[in-house]
N, C-alpha and C positions, 0 to 999 in steps of 0.2 A: 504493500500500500504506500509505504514511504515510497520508494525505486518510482512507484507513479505519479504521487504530486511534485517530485524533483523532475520528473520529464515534464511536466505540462508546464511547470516555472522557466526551465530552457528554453522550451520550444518560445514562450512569450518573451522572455529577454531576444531570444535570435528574431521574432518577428518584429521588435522594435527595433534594432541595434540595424537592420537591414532595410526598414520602412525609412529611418533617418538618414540613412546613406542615400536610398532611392531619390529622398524630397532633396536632400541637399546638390546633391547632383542636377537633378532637372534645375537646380535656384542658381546654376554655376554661371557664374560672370567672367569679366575678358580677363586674360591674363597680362600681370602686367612685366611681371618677368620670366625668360625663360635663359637658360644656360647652358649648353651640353660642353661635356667634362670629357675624359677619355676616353669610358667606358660606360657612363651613367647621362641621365638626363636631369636636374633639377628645376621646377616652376614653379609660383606663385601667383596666384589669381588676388582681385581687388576685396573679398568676403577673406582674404590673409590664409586663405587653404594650401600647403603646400604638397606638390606633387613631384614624384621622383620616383624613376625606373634607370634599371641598369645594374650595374655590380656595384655591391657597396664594400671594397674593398678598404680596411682601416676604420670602418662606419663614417664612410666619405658621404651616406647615403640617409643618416640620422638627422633629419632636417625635420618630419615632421610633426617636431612639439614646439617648433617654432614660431613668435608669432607676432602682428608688426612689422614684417619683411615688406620694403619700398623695392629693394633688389638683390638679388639673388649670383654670385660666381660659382661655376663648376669646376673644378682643375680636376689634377691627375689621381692623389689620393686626398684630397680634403677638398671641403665646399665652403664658402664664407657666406654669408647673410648680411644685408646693409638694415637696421632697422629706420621704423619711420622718423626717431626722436636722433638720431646721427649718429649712434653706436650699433657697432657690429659683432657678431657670433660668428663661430666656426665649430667644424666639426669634421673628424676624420685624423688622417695622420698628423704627429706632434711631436716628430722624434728630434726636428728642428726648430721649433718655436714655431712655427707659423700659423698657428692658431689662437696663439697667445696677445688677441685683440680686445679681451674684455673691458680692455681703459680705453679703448679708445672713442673721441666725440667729433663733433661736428662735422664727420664724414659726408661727402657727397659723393663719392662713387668706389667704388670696388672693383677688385683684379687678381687671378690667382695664378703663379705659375706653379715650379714640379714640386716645391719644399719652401716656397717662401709666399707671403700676402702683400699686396700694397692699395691705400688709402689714398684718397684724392681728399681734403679736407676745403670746407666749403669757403677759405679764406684763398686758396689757388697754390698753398703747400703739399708735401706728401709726404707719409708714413708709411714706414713698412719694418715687416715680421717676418723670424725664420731666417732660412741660408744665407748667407752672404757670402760664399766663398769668392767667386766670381767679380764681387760687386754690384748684385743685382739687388740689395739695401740699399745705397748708396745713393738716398734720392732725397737727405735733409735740407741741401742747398736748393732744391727746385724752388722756383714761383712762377706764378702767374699760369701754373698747368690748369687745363680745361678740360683734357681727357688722360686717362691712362692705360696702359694694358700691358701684363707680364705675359713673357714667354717659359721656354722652358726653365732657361736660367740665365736671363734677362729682360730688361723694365724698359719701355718705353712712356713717353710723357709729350705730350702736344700742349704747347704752348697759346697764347690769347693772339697773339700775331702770325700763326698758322706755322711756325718754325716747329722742328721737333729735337728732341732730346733724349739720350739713351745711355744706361748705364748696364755691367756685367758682362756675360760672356761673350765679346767677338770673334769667336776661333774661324766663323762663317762670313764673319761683314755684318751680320743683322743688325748692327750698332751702329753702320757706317750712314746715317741721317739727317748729320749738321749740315747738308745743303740743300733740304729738302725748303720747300716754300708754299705758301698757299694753301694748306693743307687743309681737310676739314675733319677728318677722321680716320685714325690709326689702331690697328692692331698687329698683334705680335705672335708666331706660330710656334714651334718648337725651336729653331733655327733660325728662323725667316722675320721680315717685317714687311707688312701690307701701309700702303697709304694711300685715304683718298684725295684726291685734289678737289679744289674748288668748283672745277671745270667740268667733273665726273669723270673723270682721268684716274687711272691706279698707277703707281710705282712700287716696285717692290727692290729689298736688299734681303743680302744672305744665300742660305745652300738653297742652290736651285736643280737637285740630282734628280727631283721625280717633277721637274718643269712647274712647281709650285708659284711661282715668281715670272711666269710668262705672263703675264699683265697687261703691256705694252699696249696692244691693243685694243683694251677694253674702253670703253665710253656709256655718257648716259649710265652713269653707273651712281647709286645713291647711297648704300653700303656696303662695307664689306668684314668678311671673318675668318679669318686663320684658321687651319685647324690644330689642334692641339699635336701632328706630327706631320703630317706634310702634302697638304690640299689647302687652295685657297677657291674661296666662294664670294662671289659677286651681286648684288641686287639690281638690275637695271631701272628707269623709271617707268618704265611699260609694266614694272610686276614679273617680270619674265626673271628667270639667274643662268648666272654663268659659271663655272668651275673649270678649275686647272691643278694638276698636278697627279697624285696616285689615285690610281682608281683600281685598285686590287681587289677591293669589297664593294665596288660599285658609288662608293660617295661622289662621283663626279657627273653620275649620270641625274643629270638634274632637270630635262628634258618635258618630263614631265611633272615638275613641278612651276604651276603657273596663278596667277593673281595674289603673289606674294606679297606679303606686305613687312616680314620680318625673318631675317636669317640667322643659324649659327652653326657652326663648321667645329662637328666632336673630332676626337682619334681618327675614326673609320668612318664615319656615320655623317650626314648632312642633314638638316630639317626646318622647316618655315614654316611660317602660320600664314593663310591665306585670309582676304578678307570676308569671308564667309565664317572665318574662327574655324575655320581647320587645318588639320594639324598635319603635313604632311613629312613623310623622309624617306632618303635613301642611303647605304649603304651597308654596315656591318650590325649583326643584331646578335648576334651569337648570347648575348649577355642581357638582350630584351632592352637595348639601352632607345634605338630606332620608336620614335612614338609615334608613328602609325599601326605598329603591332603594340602599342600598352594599352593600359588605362587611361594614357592620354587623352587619345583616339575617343575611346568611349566621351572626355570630359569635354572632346570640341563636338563633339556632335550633340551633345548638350547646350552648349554656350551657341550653338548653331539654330537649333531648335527656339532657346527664349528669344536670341535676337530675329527672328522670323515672327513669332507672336508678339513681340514688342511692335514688326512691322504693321502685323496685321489690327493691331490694338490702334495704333497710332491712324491706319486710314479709319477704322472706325470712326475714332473719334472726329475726324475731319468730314467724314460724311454727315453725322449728328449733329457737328458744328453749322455747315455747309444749310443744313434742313430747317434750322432754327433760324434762318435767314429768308428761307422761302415761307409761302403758304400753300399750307395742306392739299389746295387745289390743285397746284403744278408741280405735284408728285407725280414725275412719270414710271413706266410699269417698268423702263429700266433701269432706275435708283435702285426702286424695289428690290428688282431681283439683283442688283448688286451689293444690297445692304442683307439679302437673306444668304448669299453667297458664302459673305463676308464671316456673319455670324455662323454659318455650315463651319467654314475651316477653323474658327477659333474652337469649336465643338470637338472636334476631330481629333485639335493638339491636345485639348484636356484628357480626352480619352487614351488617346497614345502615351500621355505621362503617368496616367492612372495603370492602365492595364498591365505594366507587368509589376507591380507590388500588389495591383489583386490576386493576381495569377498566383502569387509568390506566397500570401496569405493563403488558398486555398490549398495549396500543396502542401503546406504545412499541415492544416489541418486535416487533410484524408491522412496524412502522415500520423498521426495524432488518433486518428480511429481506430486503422489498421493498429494502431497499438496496443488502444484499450481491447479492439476485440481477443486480440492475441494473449494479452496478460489476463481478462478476464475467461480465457479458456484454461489457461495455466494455473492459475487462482482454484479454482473447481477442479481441476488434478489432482494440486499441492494440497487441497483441504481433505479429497477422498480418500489417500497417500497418508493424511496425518491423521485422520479417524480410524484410519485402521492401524495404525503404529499404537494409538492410543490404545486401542483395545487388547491389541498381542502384550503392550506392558502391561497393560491390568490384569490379565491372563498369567502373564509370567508372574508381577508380583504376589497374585494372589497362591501360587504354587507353594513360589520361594516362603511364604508365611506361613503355608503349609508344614513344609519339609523342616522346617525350624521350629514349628511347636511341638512336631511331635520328636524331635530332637531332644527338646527342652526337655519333654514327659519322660523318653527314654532315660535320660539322666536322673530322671524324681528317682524313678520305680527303681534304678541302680543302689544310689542312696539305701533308698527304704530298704531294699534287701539287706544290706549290711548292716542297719539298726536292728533289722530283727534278729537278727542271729545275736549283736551282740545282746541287745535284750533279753533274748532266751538263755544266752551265756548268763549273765547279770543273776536273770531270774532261779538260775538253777544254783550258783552260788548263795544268794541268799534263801532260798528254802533248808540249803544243809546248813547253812547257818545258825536258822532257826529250830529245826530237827535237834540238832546239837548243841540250843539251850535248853530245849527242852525235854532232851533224853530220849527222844522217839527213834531212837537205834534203827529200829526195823521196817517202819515206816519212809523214812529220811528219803530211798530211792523210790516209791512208787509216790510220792509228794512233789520232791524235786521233777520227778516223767512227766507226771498229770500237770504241775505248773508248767513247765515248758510247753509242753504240749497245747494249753491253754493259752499261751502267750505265744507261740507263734499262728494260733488259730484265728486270733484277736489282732495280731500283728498283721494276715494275709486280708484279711477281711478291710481292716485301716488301709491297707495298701491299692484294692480295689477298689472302695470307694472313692480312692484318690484319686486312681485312674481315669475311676468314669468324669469324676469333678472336673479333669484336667483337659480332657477328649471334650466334654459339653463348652468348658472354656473357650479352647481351640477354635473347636466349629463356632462361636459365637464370635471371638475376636476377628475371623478369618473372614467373616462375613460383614461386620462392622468397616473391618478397614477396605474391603471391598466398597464398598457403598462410600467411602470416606474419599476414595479414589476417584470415583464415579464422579461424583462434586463436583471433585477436582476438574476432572475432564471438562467437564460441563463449566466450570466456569471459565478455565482458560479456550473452550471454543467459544464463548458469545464476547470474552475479550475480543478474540483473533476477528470474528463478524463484525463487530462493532468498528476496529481499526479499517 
């Protein structure tokens, strides 16, 4: 009975725990950051929900107790969070300090490379956390920075007059920048450095062995994103993208992705959000990092969904506007049927948000039937199984009570035999006792015979009436504690009914 009211308690936690994911979901709004890492994806919508697929190697992937996040960085094993009030969190690997941003304030943007963090503060300085072998800390002297962006193990910095600046590893050139001009927006690859110009022009510095930094060519281009080992991705102003470099896992074929509106360039992996609010990628998923195969996927076609009934809410409203300006007489019959239209497909989405947490309820509970019928056939087994247990103990105890009284009795009558003889010893001693104060010589042995004799006759007879005493006992005990049992029984089943 308990085993049953703990499943009907489950089952109603998992139907709410799953109805509030359902509502919250359909209520999901636009995202306002999105980040891909090496191997991971991390995102934050405007309701402060944070979403993340991928490998969470070091728990580069523990982001979602987060909360407050304006922007979100992905690196290689750790993830940084920018909150709304200007300090930042992290999480993941910390074998170098680079997570060790808890003081820090008035942040306005954030940047993660392989083992270090760096802070754009909203006065146009920077801070940064973790490695600095290289010199890729090395950034207390900046001012007047506007943007930033760490590579593998190197920091770039864009300046307010479109110059840029770069500190740590050169072994490639990706630091080679100071005559860069014009600039409007920079990012930094493993190796490499991507820039955009004013013009929508790219230039790029550094290793260019898997043609990452073929650029040259590109135009109409509005942003751009490194990838975290050696792909660069391009946004044109048409919505359309461009990519160069390794395409081993496919992150370059970007072909088919179109009316973009935001890009980022993982490890292996490519992905935009279209303006539809979907969520598109290509390349390496091995790790589920690609959000078109997550739960992504699922959260744009949501954010897809409300911003389509927000469309449709919003003509309503403009038609009811539009009608309260006419009179009712030059209602033509096709208004009508485009305000009855109108009201059909709002009808339609409520139904499509509703039906599968119906669905999802209903399942549960046949779930929920099939069990009681199940346990209540088990139930009526387990009690027919235990009334007859009951009865073979009452049966056996009532033996064992048996075999033990007359045990007990066998032991009297032992006894008694041995009192009587000594008795009859006793008695025959003191008859010649007697005999022999009072001189009855000849008498003495037919006195002492006849008393004995008399005393064990009175002896056997005490001894069978004991018997019979003992045997009426028995069978009346035997039957008492029988019946005693029975109670028993009987009360602990209407306990067991009752539960």
């Amino acid at each position: 009975m308990n085993r049953f009211i703990k499943f009907i308690f489950v089952n109603i936690v998992i139907v709410f725990i799953i109805g509030l994911c359902v509502i919250q979901n359909i209520e999901a709004v636009d995202l306002i950051s999105m980040s891909a890492g090496d191997n991971y994806i991390v995102a934050v919508n405007q309701n402060n929900t944070m979403y993340v697929v991928g490998e969470n190697g070091f728990g580069a992937c523990n982001v979602r107790k987060w909360n407050s996040i304006a922007d979100v960085a992905a690196g290689y094993m750790h993830t940084v969070g920018l909150k709304k009030n200007g300090t930042v969190v992290a999480c993941g690997d910390n074998n170098d300090g680079q997570c060790d941003v808890q003081d820090w304030k008035d942040i306005a943007a954030i940047s993660v490379g392989y083992n270090f963090t760096i802070g754009l503060k909203s006065d146009g300085t920077v801070v940064a956390a973790g490695n600095t072998f290289f010199g890729q800390c090395d950034v207390q002297d900046w001012k007047d920075i506007v943007a930033i962006s760490a590579g593998y193990d190197f920091t770039i910095g864009l300046k307010s007059d479109g110059s840029v600046v770069a500190t740590g590893n050169n072994d490639k050139g990706q630091c080679n920048v100071q005559d860069w001009k014009d600039i409007a927006a920079i990012s930094a690859g493993y190796d490499f450095t991507i820039g955009l110009k004013k013009d929508g022009t790219v230039v790029a510095v550094g290793n260019n062995d898997k043609g990452q930094c073929n650029v040259s060519d590109w135009n109409r281009i509005i942003a751009i994103s490194a990838g975290k080992r050696d792909h660069t991705v391009g946004l044109r102003s048409d919505r359309t993208v461009v990519a160069t470099g390794n395409n081993d896992k496919g992150q370059c074929e970007v072909g088919s992705l179109d009316n973009i509106v935001k890009i980022s360039a993982g490890g292996s992996h490519t992905f935009g959000i279209n303006g539809e609010k979907d969520i598109k990628s290509v390349g390496y998923n091995e790790k589920g990092e690609r959000a078109s195969d997550s739960i992504l996927a699922f959260i744009s076609k949501e954010i897809k969904q409300k911003e389509k009934l927000k469309e449709i809410s919003d003509s309503l409203d403009n038609l009811l506007n539009s009608k309260n300006n006419e009179t009712e007489d030059v209602t033509s019959d096709k208004e009508k049927n485009k305000f009855e239209l109108i009201i059909k497909k709002i009808r339609d989405l409520e139904k499509n948000k509703k039906s599968y947490f119906i669905a999802l309820i209903a399942f549960v509970f046949f779930v929920l039937i099939v069990y009681v019928f199940v346990a209540g056939n088990n139930g009526n087994k387990n009690k027919k199984a235990k009334n007859r247990g009951f009865t073979i103990s009452i049966d056996i105890l009532a033996e064992n009570s048996r075999i033990e009284a007359i045990r007990k009795a066998d032991e009297k009558n032992k006894i008694a035999d041995r009192n009587i003889d000594i008795l009859a010893e006793n008695s025959k001693k003191e008859a010649i006792k007697k005999a022999s104060e009072k001189k009855i010589d000849v008498k003495t042995d037919m006195l002492a015979e006849t008393t004995r004799e008399e005393a064990i006759r009175r002896a056997k007879e005490e001894a069978f009436a004991r018997k019979e005493r003992e045997e009426r006992n028995m069978k009346i005990r035997s039957k008492k504690e029988q019946e005693h049992i029975r109670e028993k029984y009987k009360e602990i089943n209407n306990l067991i009914i009752k539960k």
